[in-house]
Backbone as JSON Lines, residues from 0, in Angstrom:
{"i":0,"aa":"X","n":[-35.0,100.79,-2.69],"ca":[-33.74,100.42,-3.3],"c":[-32.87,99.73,-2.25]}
{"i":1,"aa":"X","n":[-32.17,98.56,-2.69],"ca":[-31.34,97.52,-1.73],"c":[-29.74,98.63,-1.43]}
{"i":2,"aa":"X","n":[-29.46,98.15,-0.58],"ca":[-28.22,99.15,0.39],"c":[-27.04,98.46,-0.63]}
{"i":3,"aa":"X","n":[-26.07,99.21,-0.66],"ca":[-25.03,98.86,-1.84],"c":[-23.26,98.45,-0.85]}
{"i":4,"aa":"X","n":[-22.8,97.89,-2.0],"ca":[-21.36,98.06,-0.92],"c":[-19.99,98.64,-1.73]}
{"i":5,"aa":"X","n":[-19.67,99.16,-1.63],"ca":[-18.79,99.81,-2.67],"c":[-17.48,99.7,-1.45]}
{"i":6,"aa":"X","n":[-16.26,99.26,-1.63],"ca":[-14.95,98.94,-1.43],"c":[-14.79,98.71,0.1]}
{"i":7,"aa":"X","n":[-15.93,98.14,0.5],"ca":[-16.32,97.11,1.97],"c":[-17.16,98.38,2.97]}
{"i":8,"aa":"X","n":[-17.19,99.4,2.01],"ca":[-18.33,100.21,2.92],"c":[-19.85,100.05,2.56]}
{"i":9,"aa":"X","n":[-20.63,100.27,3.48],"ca":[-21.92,99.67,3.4],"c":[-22.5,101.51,3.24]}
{"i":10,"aa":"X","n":[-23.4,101.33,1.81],"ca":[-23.71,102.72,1.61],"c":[-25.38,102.56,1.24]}
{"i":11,"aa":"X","n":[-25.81,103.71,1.2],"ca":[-27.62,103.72,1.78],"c":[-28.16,104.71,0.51]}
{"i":12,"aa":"X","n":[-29.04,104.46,-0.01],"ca":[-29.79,105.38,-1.15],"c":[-30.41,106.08,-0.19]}
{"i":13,"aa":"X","n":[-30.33,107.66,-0.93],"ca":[-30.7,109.12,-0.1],"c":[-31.02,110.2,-0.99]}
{"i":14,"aa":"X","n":[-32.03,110.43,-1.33],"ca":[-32.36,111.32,-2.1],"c":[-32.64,112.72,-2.04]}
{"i":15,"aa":"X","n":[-31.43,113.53,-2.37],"ca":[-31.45,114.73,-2.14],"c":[-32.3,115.85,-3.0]}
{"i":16,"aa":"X","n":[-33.31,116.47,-3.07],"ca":[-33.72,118.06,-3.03],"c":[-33.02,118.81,-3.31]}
{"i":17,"aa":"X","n":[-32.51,119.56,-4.58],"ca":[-32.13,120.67,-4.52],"c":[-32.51,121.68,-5.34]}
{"i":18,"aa":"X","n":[-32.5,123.19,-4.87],"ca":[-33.58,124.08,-5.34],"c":[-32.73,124.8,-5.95]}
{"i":19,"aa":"X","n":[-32.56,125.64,-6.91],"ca":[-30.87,126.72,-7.57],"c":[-31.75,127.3,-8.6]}
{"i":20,"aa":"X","n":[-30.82,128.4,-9.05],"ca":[-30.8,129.01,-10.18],"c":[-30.75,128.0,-11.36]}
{"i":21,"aa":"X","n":[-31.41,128.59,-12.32],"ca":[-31.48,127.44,-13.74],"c":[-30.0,128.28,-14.43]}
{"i":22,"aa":"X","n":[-29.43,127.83,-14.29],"ca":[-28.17,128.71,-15.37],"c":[-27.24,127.33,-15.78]}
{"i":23,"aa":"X","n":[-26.37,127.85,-16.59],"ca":[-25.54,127.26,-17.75],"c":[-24.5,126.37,-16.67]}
{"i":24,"aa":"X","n":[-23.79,125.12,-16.6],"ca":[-23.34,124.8,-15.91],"c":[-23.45,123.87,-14.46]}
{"i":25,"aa":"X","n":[-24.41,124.85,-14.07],"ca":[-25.16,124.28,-12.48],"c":[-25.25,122.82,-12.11]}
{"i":26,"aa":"X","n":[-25.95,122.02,-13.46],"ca":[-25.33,120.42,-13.34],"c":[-24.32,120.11,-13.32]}
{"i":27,"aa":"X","n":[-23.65,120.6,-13.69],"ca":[-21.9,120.32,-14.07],"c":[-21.34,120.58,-12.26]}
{"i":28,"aa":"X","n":[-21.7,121.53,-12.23],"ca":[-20.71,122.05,-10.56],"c":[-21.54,120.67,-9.46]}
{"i":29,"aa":"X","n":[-22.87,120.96,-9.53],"ca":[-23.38,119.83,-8.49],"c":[-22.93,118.3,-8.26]}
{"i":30,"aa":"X","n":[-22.98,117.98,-9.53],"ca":[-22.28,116.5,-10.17],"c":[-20.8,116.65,-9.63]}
{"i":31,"aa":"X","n":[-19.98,117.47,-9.89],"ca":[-18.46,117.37,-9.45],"c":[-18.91,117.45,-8.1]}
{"i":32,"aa":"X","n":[-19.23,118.5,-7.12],"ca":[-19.32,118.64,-5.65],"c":[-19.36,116.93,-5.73]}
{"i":33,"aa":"X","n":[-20.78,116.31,-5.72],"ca":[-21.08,115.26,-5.17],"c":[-19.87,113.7,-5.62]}
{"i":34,"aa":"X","n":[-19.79,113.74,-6.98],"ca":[-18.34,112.97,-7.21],"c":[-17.18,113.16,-6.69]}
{"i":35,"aa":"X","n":[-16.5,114.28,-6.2],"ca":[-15.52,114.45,-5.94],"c":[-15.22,113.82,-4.27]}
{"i":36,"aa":"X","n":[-16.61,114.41,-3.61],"ca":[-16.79,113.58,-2.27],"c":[-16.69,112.19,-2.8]}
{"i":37,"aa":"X","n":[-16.87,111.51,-3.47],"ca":[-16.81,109.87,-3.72],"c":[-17.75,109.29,-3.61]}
{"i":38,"aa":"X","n":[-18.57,109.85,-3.85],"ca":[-19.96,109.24,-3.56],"c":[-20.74,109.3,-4.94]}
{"i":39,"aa":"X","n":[-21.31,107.94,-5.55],"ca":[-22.16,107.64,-6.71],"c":[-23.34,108.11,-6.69]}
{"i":40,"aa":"X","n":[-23.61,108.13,-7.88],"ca":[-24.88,108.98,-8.24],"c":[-26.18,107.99,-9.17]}
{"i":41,"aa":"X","n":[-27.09,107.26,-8.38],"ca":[-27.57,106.57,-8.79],"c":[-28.68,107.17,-9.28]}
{"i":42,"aa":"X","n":[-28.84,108.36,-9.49],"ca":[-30.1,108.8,-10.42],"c":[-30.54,110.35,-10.12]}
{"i":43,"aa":"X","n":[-30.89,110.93,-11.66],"ca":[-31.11,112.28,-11.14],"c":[-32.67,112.72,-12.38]}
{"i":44,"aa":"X","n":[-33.28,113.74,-11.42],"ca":[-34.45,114.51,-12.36],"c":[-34.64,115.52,-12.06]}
{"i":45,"aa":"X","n":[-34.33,116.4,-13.03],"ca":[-33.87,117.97,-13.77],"c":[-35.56,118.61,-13.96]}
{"i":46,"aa":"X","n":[-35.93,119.36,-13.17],"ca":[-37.11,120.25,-13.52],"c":[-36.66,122.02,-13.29]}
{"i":47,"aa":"X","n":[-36.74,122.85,-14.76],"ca":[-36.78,124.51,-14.82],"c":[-38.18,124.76,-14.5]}
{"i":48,"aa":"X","n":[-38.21,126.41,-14.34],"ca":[-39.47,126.84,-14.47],"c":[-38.99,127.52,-15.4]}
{"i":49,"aa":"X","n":[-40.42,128.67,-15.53],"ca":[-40.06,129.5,-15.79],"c":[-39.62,130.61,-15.56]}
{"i":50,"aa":"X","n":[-39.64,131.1,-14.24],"ca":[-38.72,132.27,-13.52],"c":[-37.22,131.9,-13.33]}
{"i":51,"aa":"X","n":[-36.72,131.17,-13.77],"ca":[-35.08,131.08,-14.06],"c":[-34.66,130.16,-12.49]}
{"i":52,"aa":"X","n":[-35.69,129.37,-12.03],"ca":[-35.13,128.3,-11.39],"c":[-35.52,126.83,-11.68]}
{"i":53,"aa":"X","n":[-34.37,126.35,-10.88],"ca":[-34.24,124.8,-11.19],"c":[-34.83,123.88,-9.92]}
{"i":54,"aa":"X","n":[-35.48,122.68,-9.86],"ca":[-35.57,121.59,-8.66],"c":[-35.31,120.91,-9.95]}
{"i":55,"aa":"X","n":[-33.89,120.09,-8.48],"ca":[-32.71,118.61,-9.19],"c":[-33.06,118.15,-7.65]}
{"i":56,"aa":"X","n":[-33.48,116.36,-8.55],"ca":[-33.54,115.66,-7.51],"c":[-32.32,114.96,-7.96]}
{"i":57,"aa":"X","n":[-31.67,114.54,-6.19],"ca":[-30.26,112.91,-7.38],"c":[-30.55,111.63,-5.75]}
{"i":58,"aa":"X","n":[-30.31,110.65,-6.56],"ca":[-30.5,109.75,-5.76],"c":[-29.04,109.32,-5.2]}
{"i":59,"aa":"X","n":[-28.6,109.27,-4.44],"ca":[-27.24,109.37,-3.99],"c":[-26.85,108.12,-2.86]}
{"i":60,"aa":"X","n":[-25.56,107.18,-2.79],"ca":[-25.38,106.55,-2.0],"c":[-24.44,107.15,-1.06]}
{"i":61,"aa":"X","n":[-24.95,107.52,-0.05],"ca":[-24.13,107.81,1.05],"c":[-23.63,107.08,2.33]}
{"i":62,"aa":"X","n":[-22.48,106.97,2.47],"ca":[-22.05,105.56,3.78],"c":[-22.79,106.06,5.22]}
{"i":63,"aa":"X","n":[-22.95,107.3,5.54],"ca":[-23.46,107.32,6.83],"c":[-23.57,109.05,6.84]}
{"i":64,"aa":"X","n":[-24.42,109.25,8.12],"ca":[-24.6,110.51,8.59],"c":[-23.56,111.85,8.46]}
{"i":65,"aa":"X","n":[-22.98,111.41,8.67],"ca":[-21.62,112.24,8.91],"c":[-20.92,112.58,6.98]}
{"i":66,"aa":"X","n":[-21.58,111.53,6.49],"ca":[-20.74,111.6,4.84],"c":[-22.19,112.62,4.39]}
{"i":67,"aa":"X","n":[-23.28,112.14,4.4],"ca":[-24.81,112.81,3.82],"c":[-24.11,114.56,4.41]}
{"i":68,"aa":"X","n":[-24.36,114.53,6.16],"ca":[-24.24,116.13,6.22],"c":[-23.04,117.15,5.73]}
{"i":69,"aa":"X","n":[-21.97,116.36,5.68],"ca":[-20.73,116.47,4.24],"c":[-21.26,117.63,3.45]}
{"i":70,"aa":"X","n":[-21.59,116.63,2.16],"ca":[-22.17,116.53,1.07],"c":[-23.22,117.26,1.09]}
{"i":71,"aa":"X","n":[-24.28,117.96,1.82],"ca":[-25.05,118.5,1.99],"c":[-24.52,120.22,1.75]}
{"i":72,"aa":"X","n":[-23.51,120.04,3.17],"ca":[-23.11,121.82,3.36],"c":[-21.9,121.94,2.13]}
{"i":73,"aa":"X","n":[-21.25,121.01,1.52],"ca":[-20.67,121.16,-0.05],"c":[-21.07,122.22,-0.91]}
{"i":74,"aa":"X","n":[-22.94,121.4,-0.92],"ca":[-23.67,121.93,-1.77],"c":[-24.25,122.59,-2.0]}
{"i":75,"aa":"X","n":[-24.69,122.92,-0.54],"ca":[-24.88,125.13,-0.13],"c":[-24.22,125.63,-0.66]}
{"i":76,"aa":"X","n":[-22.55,125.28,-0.52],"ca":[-21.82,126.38,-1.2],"c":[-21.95,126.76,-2.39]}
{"i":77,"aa":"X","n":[-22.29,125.78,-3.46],"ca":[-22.4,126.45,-4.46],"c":[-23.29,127.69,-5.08]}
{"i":78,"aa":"X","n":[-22.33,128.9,-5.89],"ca":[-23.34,129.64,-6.03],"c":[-24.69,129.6,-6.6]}
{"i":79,"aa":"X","n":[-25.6,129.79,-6.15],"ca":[-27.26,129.88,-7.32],"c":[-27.92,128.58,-6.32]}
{"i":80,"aa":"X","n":[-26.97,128.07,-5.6],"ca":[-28.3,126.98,-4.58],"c":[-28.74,127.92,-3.67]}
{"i":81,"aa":"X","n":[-30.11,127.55,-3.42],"ca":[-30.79,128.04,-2.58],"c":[-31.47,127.38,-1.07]}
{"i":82,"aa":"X","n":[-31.73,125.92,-1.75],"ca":[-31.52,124.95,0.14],"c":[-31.13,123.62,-0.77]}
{"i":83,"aa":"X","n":[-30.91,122.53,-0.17],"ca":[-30.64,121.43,-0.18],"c":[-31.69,120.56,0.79]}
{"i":84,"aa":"X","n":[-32.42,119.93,0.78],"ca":[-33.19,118.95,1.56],"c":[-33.03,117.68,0.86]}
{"i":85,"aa":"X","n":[-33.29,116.87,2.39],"ca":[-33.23,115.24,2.32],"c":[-34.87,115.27,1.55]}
{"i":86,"aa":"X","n":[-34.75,114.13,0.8],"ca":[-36.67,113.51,0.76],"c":[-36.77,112.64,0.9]}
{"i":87,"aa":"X","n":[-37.99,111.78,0.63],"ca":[-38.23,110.85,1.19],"c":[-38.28,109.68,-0.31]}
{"i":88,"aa":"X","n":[-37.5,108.71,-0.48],"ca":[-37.65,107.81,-1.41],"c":[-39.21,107.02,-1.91]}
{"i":89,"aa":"X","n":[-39.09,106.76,-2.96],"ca":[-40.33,106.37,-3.6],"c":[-41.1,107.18,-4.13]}
């Protein structure tokens, strides 16, 4: 995916890993964490099991290091996550 520019900052597709509880909401809180930082959400895929957890991948533009590890420890906080990892695109 080509690097984007959103209001003269130069921002990078980064696709985050995240592992949580499957419960009511959980998209809702992750989506605000990551919007509220200001950062777009260029794509996401939602897999439950069946033991009551979730892997959400979202494809995310982040301006730099310092905004990604942000956005990262955000998203620890929320309750029912369990890690957050970078992956690898494609």
């Amino acid at each position: 995916m080509p690097e984007a520019q959103v209001g003269g900052k130069q921002r990078y597709p980064v696709k985050l890993s995240i592992f949580c509880d499957e419960r009511a909401g959980m998209l809702k809180e992750l989506t605000a964490v990551i919007s509220d930082d200001d950062t777009n959400i260029r794509g996401v895929d939602y897999k439950e099991s069946d033991t009551g957890e979730a892997s959400i991948e979202f494809v995310i533009e982040a301006e730099d290091l310092h905004h990604l590890n942000r956005l990262v420890t955000n998203l620890r906080h929320i309750n029912g996550v369990r890690d957050v990892q970078r992956s690898q695109l494609g």
